[in-house]
Wavefront OBJ file of the C-alpha trace (Angstrom):
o trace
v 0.000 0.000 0.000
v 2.757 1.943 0.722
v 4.338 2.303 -3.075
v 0.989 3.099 -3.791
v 0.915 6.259 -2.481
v 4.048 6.922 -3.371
v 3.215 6.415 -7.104
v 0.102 8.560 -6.196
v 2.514 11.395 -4.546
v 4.852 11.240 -7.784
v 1.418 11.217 -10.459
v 0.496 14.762 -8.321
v 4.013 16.286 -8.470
v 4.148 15.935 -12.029
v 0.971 16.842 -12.975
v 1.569 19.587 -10.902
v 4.782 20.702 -12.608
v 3.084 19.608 -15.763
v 0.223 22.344 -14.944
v 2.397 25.305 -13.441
v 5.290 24.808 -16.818
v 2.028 24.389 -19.242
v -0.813 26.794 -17.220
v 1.106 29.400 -15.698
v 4.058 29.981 -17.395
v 2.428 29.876 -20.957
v -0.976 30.767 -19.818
v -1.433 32.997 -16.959
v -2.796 30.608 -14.241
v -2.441 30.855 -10.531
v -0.661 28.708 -8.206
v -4.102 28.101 -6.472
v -5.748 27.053 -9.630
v -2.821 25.190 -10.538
v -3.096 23.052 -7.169
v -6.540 22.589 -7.524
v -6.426 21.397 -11.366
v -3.648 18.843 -9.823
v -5.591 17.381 -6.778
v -8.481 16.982 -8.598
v -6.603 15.623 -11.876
v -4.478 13.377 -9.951
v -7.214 11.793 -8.643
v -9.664 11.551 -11.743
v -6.807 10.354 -13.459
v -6.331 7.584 -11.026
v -9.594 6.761 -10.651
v -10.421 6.521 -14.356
v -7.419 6.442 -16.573
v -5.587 4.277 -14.250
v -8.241 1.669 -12.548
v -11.003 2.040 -15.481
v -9.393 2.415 -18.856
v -5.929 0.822 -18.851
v -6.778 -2.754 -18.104
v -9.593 -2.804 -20.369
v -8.283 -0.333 -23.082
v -4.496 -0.242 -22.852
v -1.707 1.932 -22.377
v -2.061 4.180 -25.471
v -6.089 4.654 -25.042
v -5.607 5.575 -20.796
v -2.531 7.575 -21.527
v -4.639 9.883 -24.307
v -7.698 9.895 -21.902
v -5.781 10.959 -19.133
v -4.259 13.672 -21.221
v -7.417 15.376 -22.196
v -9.022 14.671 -18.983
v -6.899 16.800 -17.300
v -7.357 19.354 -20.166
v -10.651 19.934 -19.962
v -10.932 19.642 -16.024
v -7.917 22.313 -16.752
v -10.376 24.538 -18.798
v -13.515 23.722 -16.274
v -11.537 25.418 -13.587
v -9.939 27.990 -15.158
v -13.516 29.305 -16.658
v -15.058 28.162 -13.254
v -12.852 30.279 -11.505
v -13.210 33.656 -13.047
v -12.451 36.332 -16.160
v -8.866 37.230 -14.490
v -7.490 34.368 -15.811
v -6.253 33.797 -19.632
v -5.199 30.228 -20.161
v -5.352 29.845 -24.498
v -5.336 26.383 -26.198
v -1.660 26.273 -26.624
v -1.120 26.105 -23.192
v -3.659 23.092 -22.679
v -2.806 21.335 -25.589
v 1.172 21.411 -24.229
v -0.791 20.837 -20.787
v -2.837 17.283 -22.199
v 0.360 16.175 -24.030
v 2.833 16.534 -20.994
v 0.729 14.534 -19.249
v -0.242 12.103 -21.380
v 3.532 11.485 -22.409
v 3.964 11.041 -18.596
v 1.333 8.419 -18.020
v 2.720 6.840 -20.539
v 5.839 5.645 -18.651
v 3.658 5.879 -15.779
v 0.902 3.326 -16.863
v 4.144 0.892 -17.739
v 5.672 1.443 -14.123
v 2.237 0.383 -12.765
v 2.170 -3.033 -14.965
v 5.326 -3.992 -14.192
v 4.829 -3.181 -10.419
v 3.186 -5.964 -8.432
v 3.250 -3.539 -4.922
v 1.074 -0.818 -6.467
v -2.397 -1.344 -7.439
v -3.787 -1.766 -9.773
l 1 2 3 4 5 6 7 8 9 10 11 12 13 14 15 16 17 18 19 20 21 22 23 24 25 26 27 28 29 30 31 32 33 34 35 36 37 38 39 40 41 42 43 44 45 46 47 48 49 50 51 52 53 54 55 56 57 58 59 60 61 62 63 64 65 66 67 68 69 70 71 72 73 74 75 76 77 78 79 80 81 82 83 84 85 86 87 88 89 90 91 92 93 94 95 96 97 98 99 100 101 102 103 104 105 106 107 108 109 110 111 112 113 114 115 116 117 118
């Protein structure tokens, strides 16, 4: 359970980095916004990319999902949260692909892994 989390702890960080290199620098986005497009992407990504689409749809399929699933919950928030903020598609489409690229190798780690689920 342990590596778990840890593979949980290392998903946020980079989709944290992911979001503050890709939202912030490119597109304008807060550090708040930032940390709440990471908790809550971290976790959908988990939840459905990770436990939902990749045994039943593969590494490619849960790596793209997961990709534009934190894009869009990127946009959500940033529109959610108010006019001050100017986040264009450049900066999510850099946003989707860093982290799809990432769950890439991350998807493989967890296959090969017997100590983190899935």
């Amino acid at each position: 359970m342990n590596k778990t989390w840890m593979a949980l702890l290392t998903k946020f960080l980079v989709t944290l980095v992911a979001a503050y290199l890709a939202l912030t620098l490119i597109g304008g986005a807060t550090f708040t916004q930032i940390l709440v497009i990471a908790v809550v992407g971290t976790a959908l990504n988990y939840l459905l990319g990770d436990l939902v689409i990749l045994p039943s749809g593969g590494n490619i399929t849960a790596s793209i999902c997961d990709g534009l699933v934190a894009a869009i919950l990127a946009y959500a928030v940033i529109r959610v949260w108010g006019v001050t903020t100017t986040v264009n598609w450049w900066s999510l489409a850099i946003f989707a692909i860093l982290v799809a690229v990432f769950e890439y190798f991350f998807h493989n780690y967890l296959k090969k892994s017997e100590e983190v689920a899935p």
